[in-house]
C-alpha positions in Angstrom: -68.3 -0.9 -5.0 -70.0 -2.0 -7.8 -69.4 -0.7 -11.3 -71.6 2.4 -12.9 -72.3 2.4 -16.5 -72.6 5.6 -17.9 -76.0 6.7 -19.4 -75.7 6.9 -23.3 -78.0 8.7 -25.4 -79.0 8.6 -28.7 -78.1 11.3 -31.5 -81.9 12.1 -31.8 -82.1 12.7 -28.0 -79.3 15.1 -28.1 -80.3 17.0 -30.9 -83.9 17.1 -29.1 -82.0 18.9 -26.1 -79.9 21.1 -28.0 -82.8 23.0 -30.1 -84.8 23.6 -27.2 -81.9 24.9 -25.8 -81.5 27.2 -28.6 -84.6 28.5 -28.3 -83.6 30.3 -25.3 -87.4 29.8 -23.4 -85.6 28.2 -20.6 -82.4 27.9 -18.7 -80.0 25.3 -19.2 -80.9 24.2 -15.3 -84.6 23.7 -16.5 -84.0 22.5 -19.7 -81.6 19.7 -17.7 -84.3 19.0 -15.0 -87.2 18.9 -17.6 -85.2 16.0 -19.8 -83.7 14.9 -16.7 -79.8 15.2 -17.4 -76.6 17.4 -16.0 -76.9 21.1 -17.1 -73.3 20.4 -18.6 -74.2 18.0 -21.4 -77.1 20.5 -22.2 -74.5 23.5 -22.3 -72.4 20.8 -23.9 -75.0 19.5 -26.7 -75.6 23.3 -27.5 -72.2 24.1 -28.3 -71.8 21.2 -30.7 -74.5 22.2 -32.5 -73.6 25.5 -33.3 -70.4 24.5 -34.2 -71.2 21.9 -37.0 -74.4 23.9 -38.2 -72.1 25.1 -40.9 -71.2 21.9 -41.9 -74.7 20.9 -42.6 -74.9 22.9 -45.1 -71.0 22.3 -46.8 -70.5 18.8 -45.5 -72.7 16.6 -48.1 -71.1 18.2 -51.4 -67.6 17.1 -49.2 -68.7 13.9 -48.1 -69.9 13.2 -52.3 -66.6 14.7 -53.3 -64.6 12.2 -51.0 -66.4 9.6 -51.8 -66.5 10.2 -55.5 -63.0 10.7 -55.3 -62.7 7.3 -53.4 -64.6 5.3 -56.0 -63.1 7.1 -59.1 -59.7 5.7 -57.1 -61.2 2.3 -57.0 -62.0 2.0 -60.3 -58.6 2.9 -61.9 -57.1 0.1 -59.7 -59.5 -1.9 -61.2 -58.7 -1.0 -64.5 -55.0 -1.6 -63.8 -55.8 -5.4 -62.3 -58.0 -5.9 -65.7 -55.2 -4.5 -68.2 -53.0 -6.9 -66.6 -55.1 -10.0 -66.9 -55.9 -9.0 -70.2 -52.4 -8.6 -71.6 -51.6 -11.9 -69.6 -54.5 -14.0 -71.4 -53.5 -12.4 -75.0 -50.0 -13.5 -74.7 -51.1 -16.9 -73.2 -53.6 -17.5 -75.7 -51.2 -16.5 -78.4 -48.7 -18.9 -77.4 -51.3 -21.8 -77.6 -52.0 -20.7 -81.2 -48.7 -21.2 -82.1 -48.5 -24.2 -80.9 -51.8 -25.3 -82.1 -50.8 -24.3 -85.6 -47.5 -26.6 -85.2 -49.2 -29.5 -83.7 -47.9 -30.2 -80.7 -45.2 -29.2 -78.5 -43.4 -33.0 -79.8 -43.4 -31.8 -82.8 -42.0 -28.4 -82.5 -39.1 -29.7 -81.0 -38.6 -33.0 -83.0 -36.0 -31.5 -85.7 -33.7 -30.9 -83.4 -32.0 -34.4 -83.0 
């Protein structure tokens, strides 16, 4: 027996299907012989559509909340990580102008003989 590979069609195609069959000229079985596909994935196409209609309309201030919500979350790390390497390279370059205004490290420590 050889292996089938199962028929996959696109998001435009399905959407095609599914407002025709919301029109409600035809019958699923016609609507599924006319684009050539089971009656069940029209029934099937149909039914997802009504159900995430009213997402259409909510879903994009959602997804721009999420996602603003995900950026404002990546910039506070990022302001954390920067603090950091801030506060490391002031206390770093502090320490080398206090050695500076000694001289050098020799000399800092050569008193103590």
């Amino acid at each position: 027996m050889s292996k089938r590979n199962r028929k996959r069609y696109s998001a435009e195609f399905k959407a095609k299907v599914a407002l025709v069959a919301l029109k409600e000229d035809a019958t699923l079985s016609e609507i599924a012989a006319r684009f050539e596909i089971h009656p069940n994935m029209v029934s099937l196409w149909k039914r997802q559509t009504v159900e995430e209609m009213s997402s259409l309309f909510t879903g994009k201030a959602n997804r721009h909340d999420v996602s603003q919500e995900t950026r404002i979350k990546e910039l506070l790390e990022k302001i954390g990580q920067l603090t950091v390497e801030r506060d490391f390279l002031a206390r770093a370059f502090g320490l080398y102008l206090i050695f500076k205004s000694v001289g050098t490290m020799g000399t800092l420590f050569a008193g103590n003989d």
